[in-house]
N, C-alpha and C positions, 0 to 999 in steps of 0.2 A: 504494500500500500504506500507507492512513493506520495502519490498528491495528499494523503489525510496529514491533518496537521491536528495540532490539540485545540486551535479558533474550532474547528469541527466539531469537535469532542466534546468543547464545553456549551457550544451551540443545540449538539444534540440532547445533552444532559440536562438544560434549562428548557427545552421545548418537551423533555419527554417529561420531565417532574412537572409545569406547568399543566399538561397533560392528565397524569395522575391525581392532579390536586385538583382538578375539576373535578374528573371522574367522582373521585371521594367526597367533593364537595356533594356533588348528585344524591349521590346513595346513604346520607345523610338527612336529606331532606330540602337542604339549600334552596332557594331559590332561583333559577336557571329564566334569563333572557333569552326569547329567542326573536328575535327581528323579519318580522311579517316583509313577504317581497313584496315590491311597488307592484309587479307585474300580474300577481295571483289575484291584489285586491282590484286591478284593473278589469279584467276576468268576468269577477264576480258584478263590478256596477255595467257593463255591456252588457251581460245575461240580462241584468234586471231592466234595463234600459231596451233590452229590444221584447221584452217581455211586456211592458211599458205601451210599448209601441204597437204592439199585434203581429215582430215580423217574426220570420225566423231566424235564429241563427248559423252561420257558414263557418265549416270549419274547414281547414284544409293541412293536412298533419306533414306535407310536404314532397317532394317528388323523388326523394330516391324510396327504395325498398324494403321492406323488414330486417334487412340483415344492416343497417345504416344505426348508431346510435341517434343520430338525431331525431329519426321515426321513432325508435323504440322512447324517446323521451316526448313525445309528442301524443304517445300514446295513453302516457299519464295524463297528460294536461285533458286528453280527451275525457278520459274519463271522470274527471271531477268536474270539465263544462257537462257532461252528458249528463250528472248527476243534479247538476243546477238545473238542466233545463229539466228535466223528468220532475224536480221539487215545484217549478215555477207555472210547468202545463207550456211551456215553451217548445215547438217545433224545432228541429234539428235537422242540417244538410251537413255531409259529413261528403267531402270532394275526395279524390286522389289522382295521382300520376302515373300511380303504379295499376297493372289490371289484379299480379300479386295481393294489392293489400286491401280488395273490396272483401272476401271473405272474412280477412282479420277484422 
């Protein structure tokens, strides 16, 4: 290990105890912040906003194909809009690129 130096070492050992000292803060009881995304609450006021409105909502989970991480993370998002609109009585268009991912 010619590149490691002890900068590394003590770097690693104050991120890994920081680490632990959360963790143990947790399992304690502690109380844990967790910072709501701008994007999820955006999300949520468009569901209600086109709900709002009578229209429906368009989704589109993007054009590459299930084996793509960014489909597979698009698939989540789908599902917590599908979940809004199903609570809301809001109609649903769910688009794709792929012919692949009309079954999924």
């Amino acid at each position: 290990m010619e590149t490691a130096n002890w900068q590394v070492l003590v770097l690693m050992g104050l991120f890994s105890s920081l680490v632990l000292w959360k963790i143990a803060s947790a399992r304690r009881g502690g109380e844990l912040y967790i910072r709501r995304i701008a994007g999820l609450n955006a999300i949520d006021e468009a569901v209600g906003r086109a709900t709002e409105l009578g229209a429906p909502v368009l989704f589109h989970p993007g054009i590459a194909n299930f084996s793509n991480i960014q489909t597979l993370a698009a698939m989540g998002i789908l599902e917590h809009v599908a979940k809004l609109c199903a609570k809301f009585g809001t109609r649903m268009i769910i688009t794709t690129g792929q012919p692949v991912m009309v079954p999924i």
